[in-house]
C-alpha positions in Angstrom: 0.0 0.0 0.0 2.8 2.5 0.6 6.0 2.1 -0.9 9.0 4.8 -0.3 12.2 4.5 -1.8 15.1 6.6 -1.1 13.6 9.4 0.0 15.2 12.2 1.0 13.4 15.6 1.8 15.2 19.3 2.4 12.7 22.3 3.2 13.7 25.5 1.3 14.5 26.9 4.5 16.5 24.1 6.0 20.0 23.9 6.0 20.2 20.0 5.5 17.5 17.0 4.7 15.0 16.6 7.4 15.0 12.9 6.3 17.2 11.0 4.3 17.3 7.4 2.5 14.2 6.1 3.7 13.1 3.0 2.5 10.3 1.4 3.7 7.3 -0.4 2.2 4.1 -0.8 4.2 1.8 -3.7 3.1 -2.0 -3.0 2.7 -3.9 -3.3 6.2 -1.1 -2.9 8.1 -1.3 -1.1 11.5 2.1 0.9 11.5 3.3 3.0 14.2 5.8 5.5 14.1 8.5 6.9 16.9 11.5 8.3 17.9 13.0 11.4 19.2 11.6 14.9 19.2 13.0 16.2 15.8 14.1 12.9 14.2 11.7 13.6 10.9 8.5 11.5 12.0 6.2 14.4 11.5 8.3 15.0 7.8 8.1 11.3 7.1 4.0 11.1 7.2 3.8 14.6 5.2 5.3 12.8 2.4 2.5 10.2 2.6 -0.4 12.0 2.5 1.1 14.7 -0.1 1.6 17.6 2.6 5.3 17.2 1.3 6.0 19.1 -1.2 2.7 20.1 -1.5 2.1 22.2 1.5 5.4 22.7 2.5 8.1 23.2 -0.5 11.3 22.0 -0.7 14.1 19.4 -2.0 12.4 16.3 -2.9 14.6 12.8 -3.4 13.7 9.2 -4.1 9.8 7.9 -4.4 6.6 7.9 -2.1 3.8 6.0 -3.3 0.5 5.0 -1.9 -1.7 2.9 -3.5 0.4 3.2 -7.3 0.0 7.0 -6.6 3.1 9.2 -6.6 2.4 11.5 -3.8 4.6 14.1 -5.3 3.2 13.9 -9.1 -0.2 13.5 -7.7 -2.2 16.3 -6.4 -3.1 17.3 -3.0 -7.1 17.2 -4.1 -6.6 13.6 -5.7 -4.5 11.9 -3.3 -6.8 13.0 0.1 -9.3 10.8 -1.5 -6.7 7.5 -1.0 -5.3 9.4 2.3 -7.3 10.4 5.2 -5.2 12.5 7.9 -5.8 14.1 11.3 -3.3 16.2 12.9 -1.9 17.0 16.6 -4.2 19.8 17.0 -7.2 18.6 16.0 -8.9 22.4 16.7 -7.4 23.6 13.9 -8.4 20.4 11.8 -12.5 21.5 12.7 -14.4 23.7 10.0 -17.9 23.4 11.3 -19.2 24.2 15.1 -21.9 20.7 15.1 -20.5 16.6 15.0 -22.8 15.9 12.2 -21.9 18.9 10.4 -18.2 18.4 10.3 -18.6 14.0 9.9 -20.5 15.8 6.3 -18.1 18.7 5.4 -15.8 15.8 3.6 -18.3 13.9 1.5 -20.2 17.2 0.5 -16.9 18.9 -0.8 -16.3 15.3 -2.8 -19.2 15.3 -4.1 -20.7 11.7 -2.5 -24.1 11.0 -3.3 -26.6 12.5 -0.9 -28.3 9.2 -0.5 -25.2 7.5 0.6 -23.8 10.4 3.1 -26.3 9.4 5.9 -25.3 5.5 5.7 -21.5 7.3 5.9 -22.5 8.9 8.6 -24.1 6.5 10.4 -21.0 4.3 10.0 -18.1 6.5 10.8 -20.1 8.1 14.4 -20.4 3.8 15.1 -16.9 3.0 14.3 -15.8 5.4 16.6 -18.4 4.7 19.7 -19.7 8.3 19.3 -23.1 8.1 17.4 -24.8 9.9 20.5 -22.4 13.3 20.2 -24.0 13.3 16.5 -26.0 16.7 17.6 -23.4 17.8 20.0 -21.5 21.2 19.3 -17.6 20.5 19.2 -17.1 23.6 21.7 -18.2 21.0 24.4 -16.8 18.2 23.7 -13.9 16.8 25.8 -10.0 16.2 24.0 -11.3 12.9 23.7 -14.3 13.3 22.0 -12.7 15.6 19.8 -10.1 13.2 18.6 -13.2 10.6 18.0 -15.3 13.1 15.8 -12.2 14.4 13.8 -11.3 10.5 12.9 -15.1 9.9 11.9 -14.7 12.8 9.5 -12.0 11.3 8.0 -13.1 7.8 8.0 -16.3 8.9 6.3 -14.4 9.6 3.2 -13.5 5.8 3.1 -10.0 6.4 2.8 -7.2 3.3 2.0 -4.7 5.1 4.0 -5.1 7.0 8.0 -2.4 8.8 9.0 -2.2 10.1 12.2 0.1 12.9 14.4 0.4 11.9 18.1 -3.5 11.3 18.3 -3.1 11.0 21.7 -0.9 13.8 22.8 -3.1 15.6 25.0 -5.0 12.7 26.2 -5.0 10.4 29.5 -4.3 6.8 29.3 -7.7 5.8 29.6 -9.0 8.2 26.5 -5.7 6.8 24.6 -6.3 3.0 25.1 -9.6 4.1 23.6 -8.7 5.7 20.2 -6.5 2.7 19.7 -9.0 -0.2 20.9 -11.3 1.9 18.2 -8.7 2.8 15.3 -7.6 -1.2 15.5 -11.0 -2.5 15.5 -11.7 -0.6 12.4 -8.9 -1.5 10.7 -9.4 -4.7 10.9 -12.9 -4.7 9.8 -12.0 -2.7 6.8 -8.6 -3.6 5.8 -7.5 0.1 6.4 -3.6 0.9 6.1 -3.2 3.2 9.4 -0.3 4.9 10.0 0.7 6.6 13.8 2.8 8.5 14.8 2.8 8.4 18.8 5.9 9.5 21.8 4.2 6.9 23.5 5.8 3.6 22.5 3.9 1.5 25.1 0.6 2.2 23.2 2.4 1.5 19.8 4.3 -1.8 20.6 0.8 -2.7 22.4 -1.3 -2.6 19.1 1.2 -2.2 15.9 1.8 -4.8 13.4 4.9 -2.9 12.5 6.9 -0.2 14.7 9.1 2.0 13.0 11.7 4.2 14.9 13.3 6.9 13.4 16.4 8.7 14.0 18.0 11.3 13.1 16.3 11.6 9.9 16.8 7.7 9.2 14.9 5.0 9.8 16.6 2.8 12.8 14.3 0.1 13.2 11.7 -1.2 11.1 10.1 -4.6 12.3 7.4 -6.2 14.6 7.3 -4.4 17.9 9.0 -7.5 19.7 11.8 -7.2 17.0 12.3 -4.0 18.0 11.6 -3.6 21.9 15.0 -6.4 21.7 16.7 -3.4 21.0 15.9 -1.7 23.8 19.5 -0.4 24.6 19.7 0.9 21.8 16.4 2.6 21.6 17.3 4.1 25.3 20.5 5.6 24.0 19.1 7.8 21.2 15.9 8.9 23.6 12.9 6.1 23.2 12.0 4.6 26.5 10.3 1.3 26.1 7.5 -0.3 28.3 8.0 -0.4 31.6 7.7 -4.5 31.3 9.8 -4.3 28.8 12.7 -2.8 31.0 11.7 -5.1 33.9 12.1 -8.1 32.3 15.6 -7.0 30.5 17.1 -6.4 33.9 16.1 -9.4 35.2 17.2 -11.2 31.9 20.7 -8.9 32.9 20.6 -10.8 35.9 20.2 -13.7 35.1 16.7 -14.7 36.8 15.1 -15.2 33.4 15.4 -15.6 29.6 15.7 -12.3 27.7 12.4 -12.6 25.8 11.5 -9.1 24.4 7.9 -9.0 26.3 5.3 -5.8 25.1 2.4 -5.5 27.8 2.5 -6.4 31.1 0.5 -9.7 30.9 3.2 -10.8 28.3 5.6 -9.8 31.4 3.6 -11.3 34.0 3.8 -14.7 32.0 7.5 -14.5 31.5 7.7 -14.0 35.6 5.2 -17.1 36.4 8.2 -19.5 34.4 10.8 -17.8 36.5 9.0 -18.6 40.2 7.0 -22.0 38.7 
């Protein structure tokens, strides 16, 4: 579904590439998440997916992004939001109407979908994200939460191939995080939607990802299964990624010798790697 090849990307006002020879190929319905170090060219990285770079922002452009066969540099910005839905960090500024139902319809209306289809959309998109009962609801009084919710459903009423998403839950407590993710999975995997996340917190990520991709430095570091990647750990502490807390726990213990280094994800997975240790 997305395919990058040796990309390399310099804004006209930088002084060097914000990203450099990426490769990286993303097959269709994978859930991908995306972390590293504040500054390491996540943020840049997504941009060139959904078209933002060079579309938006202008600048040196290297190597090939495609997303579903589409070049997102030759394509334009109008044409490739149809394959690519996106919401950003600050979802406030993402919001063009004051009402939930208004702003699920904004999409489909400006794309021209069929009246008799928008209310089956609608319907869908409020379900798939558990907030069918804010449909009337004015977005001034909603909470972060339910802000994040509503500015997903607008996106996934557009039926997109591709989500990308910007720290979706930067500003939002663990409980309301778990949430977003329980509901961006389950859809995914009812729809076969390619989602990509970038999220600081790795726990969440290694948690639900198929893939987890750290970037440093403008370079991709790591690019494998979350368990793949948490066996770096070390490694991903040096250049500024903290992994789980289980994950750490059970590394020093491995350190120790009390248990086999097995690169655990949640804390069940670290509770069952214990249990062998005191069986």
């Amino acid at each position: 579904m997305i395919e990058i090849t040796d990309f390399s990307f310099q804004y006209r006002e930088g002084g060097e590439p914000t990203v450099r020879d990426i490769n990286l190929s993303i097959p269709a319905g994978t859930f991908v998440g995306i972390t590293g170090p504040a500054g390491s060219g996540k943020s840049t990285l997504t941009y060139a997916m959904n078209g933002i770079v060079p579309h938006c922002y202008p600048g040196d452009f290297y190597g090939s992004v495609l997303v579903d066969g589409l070049d997102t540099c030759e394509t334009a910005l109008t044409d490739l939001s149809r394959a690519v839905g996106s919401v950003c960090q600050d979802v406030d500024s993402q919001f063009v109407t004051p009402v939930v139902e208004d702003e699920v319809l904004y999409g489909m209306e400006n794309f021209g979908v069929p009246r008799d289809e928008m209310e089956t959309r609608l319907e869908r998109a409020l379900a798939d994200m558990g907030i069918a009962d804010l449909r009337e609801r004015t977005i001034a009084s909603l909470s972060g939460g339910q802000k994040q919710k509503v500015a997903i459903a607008s996106v996934l009423a557009m039926e997109p191939k591709v989500l990308v998403l910007d720290e979706p839950t930067a500003e939002l407590d663990p409980a309301s995080s778990q949430s977003v993710f329980d509901l961006l999975v389950s859809y995914a995997r009812t729809h076969g939607t390619t989602v990509v996340v970038v999220e600081q917190k790795i726990a969440l990520l290694s948690r639900y990802a198929d893939m987890l991709v750290v970037v440093e430095g403008g370079r991709v570091r790591f690019a494998d299964e979350p368990r793949r990647v948490l066996a770096h750990a070390d490694e991903l502490l040096e250049i500024g990624v903290n992994c789980p807390r289980s994950t750490t726990l059970v590394n020093r213990l491995a350190d120790r010798g009390v248990c086999e280094r097995v690169a655990v994800r949640t804390v069940s997975e670290a509770c069952d790697a214990l249990e062998q240790v005191v069986a």
